[in-house]
C-alpha positions as CSV (number, residue, x, y, z in Angstrom):
1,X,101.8,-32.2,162.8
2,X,101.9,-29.2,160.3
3,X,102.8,-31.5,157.8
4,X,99.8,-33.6,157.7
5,X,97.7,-30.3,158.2
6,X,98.9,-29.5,154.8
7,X,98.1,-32.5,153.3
8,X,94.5,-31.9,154.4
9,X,94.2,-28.7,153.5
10,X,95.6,-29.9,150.0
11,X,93.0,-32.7,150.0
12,X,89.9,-30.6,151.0
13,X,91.1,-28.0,147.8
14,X,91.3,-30.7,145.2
15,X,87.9,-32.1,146.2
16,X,86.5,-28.5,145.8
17,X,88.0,-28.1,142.3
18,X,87.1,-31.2,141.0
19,X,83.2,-30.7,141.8
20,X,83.5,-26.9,140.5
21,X,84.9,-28.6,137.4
22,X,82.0,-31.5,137.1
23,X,79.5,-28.6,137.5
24,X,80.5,-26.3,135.1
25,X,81.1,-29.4,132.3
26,X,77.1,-30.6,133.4
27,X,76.1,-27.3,132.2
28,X,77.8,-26.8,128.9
29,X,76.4,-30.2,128.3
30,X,73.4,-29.5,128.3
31,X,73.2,-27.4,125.4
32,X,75.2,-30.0,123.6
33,X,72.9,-32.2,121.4
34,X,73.7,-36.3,121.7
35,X,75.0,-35.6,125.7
36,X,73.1,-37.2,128.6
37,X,70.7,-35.2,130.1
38,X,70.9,-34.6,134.3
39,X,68.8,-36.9,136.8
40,X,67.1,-33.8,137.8
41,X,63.9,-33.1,135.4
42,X,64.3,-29.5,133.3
43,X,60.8,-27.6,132.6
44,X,60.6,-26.2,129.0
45,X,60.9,-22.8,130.5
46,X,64.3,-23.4,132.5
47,X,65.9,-24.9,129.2
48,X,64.4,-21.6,127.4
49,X,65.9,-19.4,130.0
50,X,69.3,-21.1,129.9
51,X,69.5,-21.3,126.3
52,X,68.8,-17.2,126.4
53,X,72.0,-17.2,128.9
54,X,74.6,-18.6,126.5
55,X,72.3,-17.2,123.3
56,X,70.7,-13.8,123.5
57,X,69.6,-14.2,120.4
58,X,66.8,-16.3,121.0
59,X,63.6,-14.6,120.1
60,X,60.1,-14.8,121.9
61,X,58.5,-13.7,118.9
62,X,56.2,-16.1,116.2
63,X,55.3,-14.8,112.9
64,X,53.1,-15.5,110.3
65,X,52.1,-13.6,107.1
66,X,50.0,-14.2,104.8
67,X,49.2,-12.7,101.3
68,X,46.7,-13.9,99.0
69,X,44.9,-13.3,95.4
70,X,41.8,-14.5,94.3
71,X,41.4,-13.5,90.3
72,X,38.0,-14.8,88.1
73,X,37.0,-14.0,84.7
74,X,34.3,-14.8,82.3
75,X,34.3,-14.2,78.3
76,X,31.5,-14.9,75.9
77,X,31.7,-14.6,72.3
78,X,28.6,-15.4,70.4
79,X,27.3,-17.3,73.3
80,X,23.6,-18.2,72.2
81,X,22.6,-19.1,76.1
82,X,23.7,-14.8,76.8
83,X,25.5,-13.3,79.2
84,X,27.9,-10.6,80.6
85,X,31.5,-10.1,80.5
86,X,32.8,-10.1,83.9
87,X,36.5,-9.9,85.6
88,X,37.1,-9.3,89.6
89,X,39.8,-9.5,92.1
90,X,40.4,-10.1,96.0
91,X,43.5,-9.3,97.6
92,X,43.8,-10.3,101.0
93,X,46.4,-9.9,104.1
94,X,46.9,-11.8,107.5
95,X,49.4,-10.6,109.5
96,X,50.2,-12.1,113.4
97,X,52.9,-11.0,115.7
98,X,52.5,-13.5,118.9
99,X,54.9,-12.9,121.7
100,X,55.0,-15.6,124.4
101,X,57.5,-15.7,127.2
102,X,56.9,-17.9,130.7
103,X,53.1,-16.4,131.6
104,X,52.6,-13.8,129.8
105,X,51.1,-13.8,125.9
106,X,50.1,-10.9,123.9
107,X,48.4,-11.7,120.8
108,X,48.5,-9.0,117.5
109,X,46.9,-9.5,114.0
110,X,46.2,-7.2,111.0
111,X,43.5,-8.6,108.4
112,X,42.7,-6.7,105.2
113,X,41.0,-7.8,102.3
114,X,39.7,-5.1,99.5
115,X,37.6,-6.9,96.1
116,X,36.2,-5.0,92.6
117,X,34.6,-6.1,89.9
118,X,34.3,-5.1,86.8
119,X,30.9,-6.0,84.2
120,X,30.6,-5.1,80.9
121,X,28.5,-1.6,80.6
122,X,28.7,-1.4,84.5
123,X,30.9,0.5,86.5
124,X,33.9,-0.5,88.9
125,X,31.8,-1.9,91.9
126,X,33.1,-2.8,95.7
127,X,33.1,-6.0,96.6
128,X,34.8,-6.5,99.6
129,X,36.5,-4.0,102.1
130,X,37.4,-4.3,105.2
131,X,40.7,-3.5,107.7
132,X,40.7,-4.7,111.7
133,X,43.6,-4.6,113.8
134,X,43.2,-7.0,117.1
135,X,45.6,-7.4,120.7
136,X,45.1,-9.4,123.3
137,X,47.3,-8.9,126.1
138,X,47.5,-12.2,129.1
139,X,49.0,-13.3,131.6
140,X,48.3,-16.9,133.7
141,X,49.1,-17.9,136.9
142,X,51.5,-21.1,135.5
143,X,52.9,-22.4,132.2
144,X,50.8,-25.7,132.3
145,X,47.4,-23.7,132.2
146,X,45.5,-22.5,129.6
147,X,43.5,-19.8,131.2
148,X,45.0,-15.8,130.9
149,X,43.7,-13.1,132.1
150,X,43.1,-10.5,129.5
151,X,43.1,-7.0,128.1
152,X,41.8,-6.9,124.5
153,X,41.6,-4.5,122.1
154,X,39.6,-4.7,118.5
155,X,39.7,-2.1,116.0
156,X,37.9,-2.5,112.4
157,X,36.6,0.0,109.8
158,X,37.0,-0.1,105.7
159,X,39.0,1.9,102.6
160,X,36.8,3.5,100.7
161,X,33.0,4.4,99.9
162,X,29.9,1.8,100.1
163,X,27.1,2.0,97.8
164,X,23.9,0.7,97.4
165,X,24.6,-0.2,93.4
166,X,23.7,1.0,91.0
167,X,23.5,4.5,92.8
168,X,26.8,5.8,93.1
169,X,25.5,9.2,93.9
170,X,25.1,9.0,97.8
171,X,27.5,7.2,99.8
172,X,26.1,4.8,103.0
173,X,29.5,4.7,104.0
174,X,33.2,5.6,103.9
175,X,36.4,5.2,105.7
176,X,36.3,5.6,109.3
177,X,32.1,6.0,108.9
178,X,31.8,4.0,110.6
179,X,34.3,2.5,112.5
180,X,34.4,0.5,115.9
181,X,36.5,0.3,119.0
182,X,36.1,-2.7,121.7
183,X,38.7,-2.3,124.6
184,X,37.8,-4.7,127.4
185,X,38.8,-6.8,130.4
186,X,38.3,-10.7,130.6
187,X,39.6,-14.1,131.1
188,X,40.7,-15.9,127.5
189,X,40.9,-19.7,127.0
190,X,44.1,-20.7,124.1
191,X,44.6,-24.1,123.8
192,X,46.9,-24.3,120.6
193,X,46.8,-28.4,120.6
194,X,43.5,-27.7,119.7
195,X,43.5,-24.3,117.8
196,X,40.7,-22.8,119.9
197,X,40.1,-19.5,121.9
198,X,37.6,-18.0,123.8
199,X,37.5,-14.6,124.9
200,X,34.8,-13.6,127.8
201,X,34.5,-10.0,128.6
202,X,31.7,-8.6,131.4
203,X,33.4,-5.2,130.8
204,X,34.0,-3.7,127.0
205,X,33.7,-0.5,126.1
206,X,32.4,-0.1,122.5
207,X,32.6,3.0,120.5
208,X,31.4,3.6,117.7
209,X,33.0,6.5,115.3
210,X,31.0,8.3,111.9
211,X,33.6,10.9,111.1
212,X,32.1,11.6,107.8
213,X,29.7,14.8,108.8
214,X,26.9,13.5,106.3
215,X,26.4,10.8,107.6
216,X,26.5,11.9,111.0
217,X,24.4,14.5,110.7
218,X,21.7,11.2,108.9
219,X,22.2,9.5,112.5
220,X,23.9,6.6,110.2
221,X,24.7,3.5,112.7
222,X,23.8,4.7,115.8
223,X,24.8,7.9,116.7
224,X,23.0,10.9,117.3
225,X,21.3,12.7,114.0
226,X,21.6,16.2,113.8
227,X,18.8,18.6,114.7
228,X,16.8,20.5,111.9
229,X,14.4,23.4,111.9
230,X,10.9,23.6,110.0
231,X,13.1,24.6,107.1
232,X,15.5,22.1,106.8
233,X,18.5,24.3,108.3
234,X,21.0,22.3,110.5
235,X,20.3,23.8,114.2
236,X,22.8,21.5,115.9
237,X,25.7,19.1,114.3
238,X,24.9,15.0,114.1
239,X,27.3,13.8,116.9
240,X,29.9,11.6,115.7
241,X,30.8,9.2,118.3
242,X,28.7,6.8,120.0
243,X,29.8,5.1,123.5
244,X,28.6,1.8,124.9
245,X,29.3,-0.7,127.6
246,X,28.6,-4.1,127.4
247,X,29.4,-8.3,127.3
248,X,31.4,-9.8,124.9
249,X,32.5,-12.6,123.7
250,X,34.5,-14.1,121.1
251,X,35.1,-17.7,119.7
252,X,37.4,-18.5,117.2
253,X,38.3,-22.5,116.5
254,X,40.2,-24.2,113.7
255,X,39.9,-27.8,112.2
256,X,41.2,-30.1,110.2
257,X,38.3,-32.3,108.8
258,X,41.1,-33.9,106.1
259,X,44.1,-33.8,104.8
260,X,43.4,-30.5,102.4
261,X,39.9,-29.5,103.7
262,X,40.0,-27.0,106.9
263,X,37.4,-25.2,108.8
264,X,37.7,-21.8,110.2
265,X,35.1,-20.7,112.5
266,X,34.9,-17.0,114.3
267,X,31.7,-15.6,116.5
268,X,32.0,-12.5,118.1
269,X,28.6,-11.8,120.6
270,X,27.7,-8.2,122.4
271,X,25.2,-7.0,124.0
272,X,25.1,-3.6,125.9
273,X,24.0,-3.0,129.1
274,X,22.2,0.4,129.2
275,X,20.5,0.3,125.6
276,X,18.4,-2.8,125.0
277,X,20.4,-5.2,127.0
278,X,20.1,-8.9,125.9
279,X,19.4,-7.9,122.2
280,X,22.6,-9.6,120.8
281,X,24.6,-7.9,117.9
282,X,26.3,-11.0,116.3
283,X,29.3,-10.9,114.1
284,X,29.8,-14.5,112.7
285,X,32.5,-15.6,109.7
286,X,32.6,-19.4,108.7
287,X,35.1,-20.5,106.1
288,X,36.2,-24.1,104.1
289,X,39.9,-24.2,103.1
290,X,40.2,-26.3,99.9
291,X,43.7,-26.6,99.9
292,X,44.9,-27.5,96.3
293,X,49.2,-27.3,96.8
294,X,51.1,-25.4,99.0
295,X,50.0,-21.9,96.9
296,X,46.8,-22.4,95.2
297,X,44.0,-22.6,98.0
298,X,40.2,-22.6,97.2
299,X,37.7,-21.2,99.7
300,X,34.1,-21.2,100.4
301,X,33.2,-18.8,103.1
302,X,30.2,-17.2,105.0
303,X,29.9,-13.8,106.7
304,X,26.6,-13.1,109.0
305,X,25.6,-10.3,111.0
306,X,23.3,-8.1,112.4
307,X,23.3,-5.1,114.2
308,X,20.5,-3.3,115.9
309,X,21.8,-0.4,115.1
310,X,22.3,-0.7,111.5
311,X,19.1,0.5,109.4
312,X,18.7,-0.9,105.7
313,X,18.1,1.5,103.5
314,X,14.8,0.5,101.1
315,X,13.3,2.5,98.3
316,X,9.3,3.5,99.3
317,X,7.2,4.4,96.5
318,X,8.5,7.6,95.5
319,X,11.7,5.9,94.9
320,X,13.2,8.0,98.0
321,X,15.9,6.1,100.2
322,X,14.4,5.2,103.6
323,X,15.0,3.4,106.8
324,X,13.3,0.0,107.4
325,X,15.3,-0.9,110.5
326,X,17.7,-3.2,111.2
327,X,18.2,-6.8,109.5
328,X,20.3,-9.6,109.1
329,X,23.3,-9.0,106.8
330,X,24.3,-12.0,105.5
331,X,27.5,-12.4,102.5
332,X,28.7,-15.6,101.2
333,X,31.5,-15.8,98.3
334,X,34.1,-18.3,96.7
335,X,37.4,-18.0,95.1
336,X,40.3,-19.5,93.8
337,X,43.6,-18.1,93.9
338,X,47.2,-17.7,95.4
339,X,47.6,-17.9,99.1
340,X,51.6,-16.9,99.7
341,X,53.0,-17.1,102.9
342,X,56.0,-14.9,103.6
């Protein structure tokens, strides 16, 4: 009798042990290419989180830089048709940090560009400038749906002083004057099969910063001027901040129409609640990617907008600077030059 309990209780072990062992080789197979895979099905995120186990170094981060130079030049010499010397540059910067793990995605991009150019008998003149610094923070409810719900935060200003050429006298504006904040609340649609977001916000906050004290004090974009007295004497300080709250939303898609031509489309819509709600400030880039080789990349791009509470500035009769409210700002360039991506 004890003998043959023995023999079971040496049977019963070995059948434990052996399906210990199968388990433990199933595993280690699975992060072997070329073995089979188990009858069970494995989500993307359960091979990601297993592959983290047994490699920690895995990362959850996607990068992408981007650095490029646009250069153009023009000579004459004894050119009977006329003309002007002319040189100018564009050096641009995209930068994206994109962290996505299981629900949760949180979006970050720097874009800078800054352009001169240079005429003969003309002064170094601006021709592009401008910083913005975006995050989008989401998180969805699965990993098959496209639909996060979202913080976002958008931050753009410029480098250095804006002119209205050929007066270089009296700045219109300068780093920082102005400069805008959005920080808002939404739902965001990313489909990256098809390159598109879409960002709706029913609550953004929207500040708007003049720090230079001039053009505060000139009630420059918005804010509040400063207060005179019949002789001209500053009474009370321009304010320098301007606070709004307000709808937006944002579009941006991109498309392949061939092989070395893309499109890059990007809307950005607001409209504030408390001051003149429905009238629509509209910030709207369109751009064609010619792309030549992997470095050299030709672009023809558009840049409209229009802000109700940016006044042009138009000379009246006495040649004095004055308001003549706002109006649609529109910008369209080309260049050719050396897109590098690091």
């Amino acid at each position: 009798m004890i003998r043959k309990f023995c023999l079971l209780i040496c049977l019963i072990s070995t059948i434990i042990i052996n399906a210990q062992t199968r388990s433990e080789v199933t595993a280690v197979n699975e992060l072997r290419p070329g073995t089979v895979r188990p009858f069970y099905p494995v989500t993307k995120v359960e091979r990601v989180k297993r592959l983290g186990k047994y490699h920690p170094n895995i990362s959850f981060w996607k990068s992408t830089n981007k650095i490029g130079l646009d250069i153009s030049e023009v000579a004459f010499v004894n050119w009977n048709a006329g003309g002007a010397n002319s040189v100018s540059g564009l050096l641009s910067a995209d930068v994206k940090r994109i962290y996505e793990r299981r629900n949760l995605r949180w979006n970050n991009e720097l874009i800078a560009s800054y352009g001169i150019n240079k005429q003969k008998d003309q002064e170094l003149r601006k021709t592009e400038d401008h910083i913005e610094i975006n995050s989008t923070f989401g998180y969805r409810k699965d990993t098959l749906s496209n639909w996060y719900n979202s913080a976002k935060m958008n931050f753009s200003t410029q480098f250095s002083n804006g002119y209205t050429y050929p007066d270089t006298s009296n700045k219109i504006s300068t780093i920082f004057a102005p400069a805008y904040l959005f920080m808002g609340i939404g739902s965001e649609y990313n489909n990256e099969k098809l390159k598109l977001n879409v960002y709706a916000s029913p609550l953004t906050l929207r500040s708007t910063f003049v720090l230079d004290q001039e053009l505060a004090n000139a009630g420059s974009f918005g804010v509040e001027g400063a207060v005179y007295d019949d002789d001209g004497n500053i009474i009370t300080e321009g304010e320098n901040t301007r606070t709004e709250l307000g709808i937006l939303i944002t579009n941006e898609y991109q498309t392949q129409l061939f092989d070395n031509i893309g499109v890059t489309n990007k809307l950005s819509l607001y409209t504030d609640y408390i001051n003149k709600f429905g009238n629509i400030d509209v910030n709207w880039e369109l751009n064609f990617n010619f792309k030549v080789n992997r470095y050299v990349l030709a672009t023809v791009g558009s840049h409209l907008k229009y802000d109700d509470d940016i006044k042009v500035q138009v000379e009246n009769e006495e040649g004095e600077l004055v308001d003549d409210g706002p109006r649609v700002q529109w910008k369209q360039q080309l260049g050719i030059g050396v897109v590098v991506e690091l």
